[in-house]
One Martini backbone bead per residue (centre of mass of N, CA, C, O) as a GRO file, in nm:
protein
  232
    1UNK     BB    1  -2.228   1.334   5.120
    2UNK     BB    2  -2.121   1.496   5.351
    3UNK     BB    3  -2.068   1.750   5.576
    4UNK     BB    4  -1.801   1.884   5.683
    5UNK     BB    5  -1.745   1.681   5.978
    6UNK     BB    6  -1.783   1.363   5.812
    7UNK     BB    7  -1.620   1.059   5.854
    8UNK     BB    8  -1.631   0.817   5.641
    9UNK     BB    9  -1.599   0.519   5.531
   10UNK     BB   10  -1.482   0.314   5.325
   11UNK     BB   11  -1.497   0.153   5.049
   12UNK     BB   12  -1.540  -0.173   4.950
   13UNK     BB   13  -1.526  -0.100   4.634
   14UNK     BB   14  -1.413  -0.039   4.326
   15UNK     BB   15  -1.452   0.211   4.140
   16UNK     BB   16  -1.303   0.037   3.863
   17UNK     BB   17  -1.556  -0.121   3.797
   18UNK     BB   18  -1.787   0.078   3.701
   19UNK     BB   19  -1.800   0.204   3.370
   20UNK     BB   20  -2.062   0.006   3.273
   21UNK     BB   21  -2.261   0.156   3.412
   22UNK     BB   22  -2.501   0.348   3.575
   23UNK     BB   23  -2.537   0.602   3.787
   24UNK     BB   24  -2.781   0.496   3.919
   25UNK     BB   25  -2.589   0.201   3.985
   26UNK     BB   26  -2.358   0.335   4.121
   27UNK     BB   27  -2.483   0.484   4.345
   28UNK     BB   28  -2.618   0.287   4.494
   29UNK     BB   29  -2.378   0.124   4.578
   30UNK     BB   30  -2.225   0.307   4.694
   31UNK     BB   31  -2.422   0.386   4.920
   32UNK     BB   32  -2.473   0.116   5.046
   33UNK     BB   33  -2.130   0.061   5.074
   34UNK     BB   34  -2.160   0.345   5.303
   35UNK     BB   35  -2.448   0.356   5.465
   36UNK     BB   36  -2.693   0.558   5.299
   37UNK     BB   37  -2.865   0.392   5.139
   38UNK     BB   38  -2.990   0.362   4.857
   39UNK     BB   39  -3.110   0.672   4.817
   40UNK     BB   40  -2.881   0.837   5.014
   41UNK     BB   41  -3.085   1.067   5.186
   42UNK     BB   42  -3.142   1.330   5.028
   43UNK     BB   43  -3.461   1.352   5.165
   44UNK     BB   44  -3.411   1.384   5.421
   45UNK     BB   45  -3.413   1.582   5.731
   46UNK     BB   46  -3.199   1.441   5.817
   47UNK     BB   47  -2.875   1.371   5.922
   48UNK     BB   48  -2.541   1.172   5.996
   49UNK     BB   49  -2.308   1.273   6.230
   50UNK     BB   50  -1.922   1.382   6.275
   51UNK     BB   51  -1.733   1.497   6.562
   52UNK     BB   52  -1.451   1.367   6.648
   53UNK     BB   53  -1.607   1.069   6.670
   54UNK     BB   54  -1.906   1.210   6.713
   55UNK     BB   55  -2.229   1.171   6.697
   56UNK     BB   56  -2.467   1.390   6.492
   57UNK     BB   57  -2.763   1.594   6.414
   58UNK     BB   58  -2.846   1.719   6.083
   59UNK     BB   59  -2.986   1.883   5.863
   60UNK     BB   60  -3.152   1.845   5.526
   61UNK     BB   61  -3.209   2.040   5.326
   62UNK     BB   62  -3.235   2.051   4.972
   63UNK     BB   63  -3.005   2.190   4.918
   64UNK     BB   64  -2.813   1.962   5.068
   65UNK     BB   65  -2.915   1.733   4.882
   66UNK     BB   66  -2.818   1.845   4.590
   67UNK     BB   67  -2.533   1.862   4.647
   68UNK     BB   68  -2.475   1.566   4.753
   69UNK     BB   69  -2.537   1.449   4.509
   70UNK     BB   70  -2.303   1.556   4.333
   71UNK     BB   71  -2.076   1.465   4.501
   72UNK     BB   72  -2.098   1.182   4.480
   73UNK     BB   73  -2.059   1.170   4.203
   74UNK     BB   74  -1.765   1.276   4.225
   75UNK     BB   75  -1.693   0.985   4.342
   76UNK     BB   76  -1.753   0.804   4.095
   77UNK     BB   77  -1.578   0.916   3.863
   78UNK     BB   78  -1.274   0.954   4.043
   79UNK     BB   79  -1.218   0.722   4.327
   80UNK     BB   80  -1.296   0.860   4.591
   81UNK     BB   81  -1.317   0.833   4.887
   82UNK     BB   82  -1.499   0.815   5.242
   83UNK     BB   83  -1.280   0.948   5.341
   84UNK     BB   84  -1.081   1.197   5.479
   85UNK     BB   85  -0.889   1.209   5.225
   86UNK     BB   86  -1.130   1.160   4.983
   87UNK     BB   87  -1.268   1.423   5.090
   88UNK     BB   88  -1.002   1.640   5.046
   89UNK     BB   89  -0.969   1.550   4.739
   90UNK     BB   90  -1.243   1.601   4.591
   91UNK     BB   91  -1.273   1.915   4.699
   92UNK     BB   92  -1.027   1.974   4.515
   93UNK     BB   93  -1.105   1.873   4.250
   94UNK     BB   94  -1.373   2.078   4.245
   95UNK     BB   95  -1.222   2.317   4.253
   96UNK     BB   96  -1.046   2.238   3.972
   97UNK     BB   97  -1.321   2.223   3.807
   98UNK     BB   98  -1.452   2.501   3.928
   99UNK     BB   99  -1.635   2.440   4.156
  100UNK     BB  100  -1.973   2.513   4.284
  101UNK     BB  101  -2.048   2.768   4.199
  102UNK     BB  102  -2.415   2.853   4.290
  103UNK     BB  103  -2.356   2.647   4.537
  104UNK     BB  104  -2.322   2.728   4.825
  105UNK     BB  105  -2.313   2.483   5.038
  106UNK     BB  106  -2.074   2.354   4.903
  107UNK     BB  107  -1.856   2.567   5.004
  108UNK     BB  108  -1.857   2.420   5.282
  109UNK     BB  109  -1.723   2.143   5.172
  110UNK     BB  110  -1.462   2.220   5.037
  111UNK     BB  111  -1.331   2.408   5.270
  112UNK     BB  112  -1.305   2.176   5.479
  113UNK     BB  113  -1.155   1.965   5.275
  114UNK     BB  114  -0.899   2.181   5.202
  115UNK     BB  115  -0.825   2.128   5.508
  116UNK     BB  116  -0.785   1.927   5.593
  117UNK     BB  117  -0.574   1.826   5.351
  118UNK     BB  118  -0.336   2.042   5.441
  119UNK     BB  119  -0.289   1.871   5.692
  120UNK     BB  120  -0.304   1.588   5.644
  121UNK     BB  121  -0.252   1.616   5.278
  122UNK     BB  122  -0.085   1.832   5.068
  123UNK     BB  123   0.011   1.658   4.829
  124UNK     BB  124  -0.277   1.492   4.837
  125UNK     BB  125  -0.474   1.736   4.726
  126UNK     BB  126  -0.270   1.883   4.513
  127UNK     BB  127  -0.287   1.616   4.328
  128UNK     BB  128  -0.634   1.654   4.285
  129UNK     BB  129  -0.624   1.987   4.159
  130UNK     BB  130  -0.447   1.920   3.960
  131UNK     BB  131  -0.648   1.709   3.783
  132UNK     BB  132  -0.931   1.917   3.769
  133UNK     BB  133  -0.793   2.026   3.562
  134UNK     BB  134  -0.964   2.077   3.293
  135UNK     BB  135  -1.234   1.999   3.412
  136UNK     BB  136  -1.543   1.908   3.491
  137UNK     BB  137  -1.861   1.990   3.689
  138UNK     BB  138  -2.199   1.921   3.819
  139UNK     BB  139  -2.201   2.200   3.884
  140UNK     BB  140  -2.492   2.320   3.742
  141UNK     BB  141  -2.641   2.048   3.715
  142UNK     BB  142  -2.878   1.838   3.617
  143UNK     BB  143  -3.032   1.532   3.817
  144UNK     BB  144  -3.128   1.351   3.595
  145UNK     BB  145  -3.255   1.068   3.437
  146UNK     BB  146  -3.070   1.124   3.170
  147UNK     BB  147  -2.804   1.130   3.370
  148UNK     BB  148  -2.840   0.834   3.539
  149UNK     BB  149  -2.840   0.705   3.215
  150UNK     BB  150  -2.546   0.711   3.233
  151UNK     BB  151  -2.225   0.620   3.204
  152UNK     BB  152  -1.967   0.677   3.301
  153UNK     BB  153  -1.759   0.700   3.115
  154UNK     BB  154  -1.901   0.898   2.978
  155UNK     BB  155  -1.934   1.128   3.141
  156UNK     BB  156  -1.625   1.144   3.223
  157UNK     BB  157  -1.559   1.256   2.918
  158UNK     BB  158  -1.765   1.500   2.930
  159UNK     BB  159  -1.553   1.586   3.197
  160UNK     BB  160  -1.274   1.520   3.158
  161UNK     BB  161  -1.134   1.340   3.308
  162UNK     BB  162  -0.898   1.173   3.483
  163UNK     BB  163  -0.689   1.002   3.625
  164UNK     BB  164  -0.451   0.901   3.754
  165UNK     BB  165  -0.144   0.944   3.879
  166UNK     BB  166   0.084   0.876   4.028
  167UNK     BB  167   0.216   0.923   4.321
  168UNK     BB  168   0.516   1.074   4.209
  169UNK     BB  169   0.300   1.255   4.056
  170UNK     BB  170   0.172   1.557   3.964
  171UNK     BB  171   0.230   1.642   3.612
  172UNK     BB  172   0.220   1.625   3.333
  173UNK     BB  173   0.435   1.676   3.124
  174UNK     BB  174   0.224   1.875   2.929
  175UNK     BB  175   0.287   2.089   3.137
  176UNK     BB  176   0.358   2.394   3.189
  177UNK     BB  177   0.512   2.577   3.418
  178UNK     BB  178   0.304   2.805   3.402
  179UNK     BB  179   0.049   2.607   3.486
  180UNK     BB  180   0.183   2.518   3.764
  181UNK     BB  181   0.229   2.818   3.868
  182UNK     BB  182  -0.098   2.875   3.875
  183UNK     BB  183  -0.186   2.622   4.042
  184UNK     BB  184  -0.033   2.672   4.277
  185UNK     BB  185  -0.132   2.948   4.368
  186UNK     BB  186  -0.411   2.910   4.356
  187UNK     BB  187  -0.436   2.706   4.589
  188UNK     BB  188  -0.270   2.878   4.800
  189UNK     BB  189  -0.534   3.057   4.812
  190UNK     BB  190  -0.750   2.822   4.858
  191UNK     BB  191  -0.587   2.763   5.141
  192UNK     BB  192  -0.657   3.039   5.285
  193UNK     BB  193  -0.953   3.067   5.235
  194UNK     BB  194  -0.983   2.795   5.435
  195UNK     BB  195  -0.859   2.880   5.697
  196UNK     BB  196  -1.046   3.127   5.750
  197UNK     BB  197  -1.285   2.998   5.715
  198UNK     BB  198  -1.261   2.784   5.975
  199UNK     BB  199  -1.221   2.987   6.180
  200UNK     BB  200  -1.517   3.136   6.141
  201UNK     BB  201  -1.711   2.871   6.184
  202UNK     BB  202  -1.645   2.663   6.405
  203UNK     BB  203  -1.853   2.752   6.592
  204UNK     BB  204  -2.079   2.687   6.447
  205UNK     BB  205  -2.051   2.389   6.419
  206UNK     BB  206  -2.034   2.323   6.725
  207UNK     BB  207  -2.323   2.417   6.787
  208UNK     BB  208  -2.447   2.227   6.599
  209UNK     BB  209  -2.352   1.948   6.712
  210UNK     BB  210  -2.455   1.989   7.002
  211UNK     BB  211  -2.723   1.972   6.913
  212UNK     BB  212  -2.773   1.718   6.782
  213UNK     BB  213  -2.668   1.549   7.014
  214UNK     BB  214  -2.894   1.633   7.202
  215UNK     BB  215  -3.133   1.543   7.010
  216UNK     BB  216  -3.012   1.256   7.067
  217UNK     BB  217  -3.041   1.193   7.340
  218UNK     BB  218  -3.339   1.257   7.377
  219UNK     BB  219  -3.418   1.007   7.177
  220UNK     BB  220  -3.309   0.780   7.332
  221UNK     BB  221  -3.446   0.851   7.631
  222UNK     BB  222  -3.747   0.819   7.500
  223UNK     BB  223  -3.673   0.511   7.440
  224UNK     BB  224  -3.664   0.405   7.714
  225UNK     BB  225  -3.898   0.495   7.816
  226UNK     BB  226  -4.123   0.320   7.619
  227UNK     BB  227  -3.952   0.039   7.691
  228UNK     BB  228  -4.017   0.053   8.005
  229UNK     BB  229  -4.313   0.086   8.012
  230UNK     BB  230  -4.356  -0.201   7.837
  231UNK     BB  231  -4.260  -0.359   8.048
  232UNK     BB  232  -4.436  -0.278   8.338
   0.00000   0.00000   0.00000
């Protein structure tokens, strides 16, 4: 739900239990069982991240509550967690689903969990990248009433989802070498186009992270004093 580098608990629950849910009974169950609220706060002003596991606040206008909506719903359809691993899968998955399309925003998250991935388990980022290929993905679409009360399978179904294959598989049989090899090399361009973004970002992102941490710490300093009023 949030834009990395934030890393959050894994489910507790496992998302393939969900099937016959709507999407949003499964958004809601997700939300809560991972700590986001009822809500998921996708309306709050501000929203609790993390930076190397130091604690800090970002902002959350409007388009970043928008794309976080499509994004954790691609958590609930694919049944990647919400650690550091599951997002670096998910941002694959939606890179080879097509992409973030016209959210801006979206690219933001999508390029630092695909370098992320790349670091960290670059085999299992690119079978989660292999999965998304062929698969469609929620952005550029409407997150409205009508698609909330559809059921996961279903939506599933119409977004041509795939399983997961085992671990020691990376492509269906019937992919044929050409589009392996078509695959590969994708990646290999987003796995580069992803370490250049974060290259260039990294100092923006640390400049907002520690403005965040400053105005958490503010906000302790201003409740203790409060509260030490309150007492005296």
């Amino acid at each position: 739900m949030s834009i990395a580098p934030h890393a959050r608990p894994p489910a507790s629950w496992p998302l393939a239990e969900l099937p016959a849910h709507t999407l949003a009974q499964a958004r809601k169950r997700f939300s809560t069982d991972n700590g986001f609220g009822v809500d998921g706060g996708y309306d709050a002003p501000f929203q609790d991240a993390e930076l190397a596991g130091i604690p800090y606040r970002t902002p959350n206008p409007p388009a970043r509550g928008a794309v976080l909506q499509r994004h954790d719903l691609h958590h609930v359809l694919t049944g990647y967690p919400t650690d550091w691993r599951g997002e670096a899968f998910i941002s694959a998955w939606e890179l080879g689903s097509g992409g973030p399309s016209g959210m801006l925003f979206a690219w933001t998250i999508v390029l630092f969990g695909i370098f992320t991935g790349i670091v960290g388990d670059p085999v299992g980022t690119f079978r989660a990248f292999v999965r998304g290929c062929g698969s469609d993905n929620l952005y550029g679409t409407s997150v409205d009433d009508a698609l909330m009360q559809r059921s996961v399978s279903g939506l599933g179904q119409s977004l041509r989802v795939r399983a997961e294959l085992p671990r020691d598989q990376i492509w269906h049989p019937a992919v044929t070498r050409r589009e392996r090899a078509q695959q590969l090399m994708t990646f290999a361009i987003w796995a580069a186009t992803a370490s250049a973004y974060v290259a260039f970002a990294s100092p923006a992102v640390v400049v907002l992270a520690v403005g965040g941490m400053l105005a958490r710490v503010r906000e302790r300093s201003a409740a203790c004093c409060v509260l030490q009023a309150c007492a005296s």
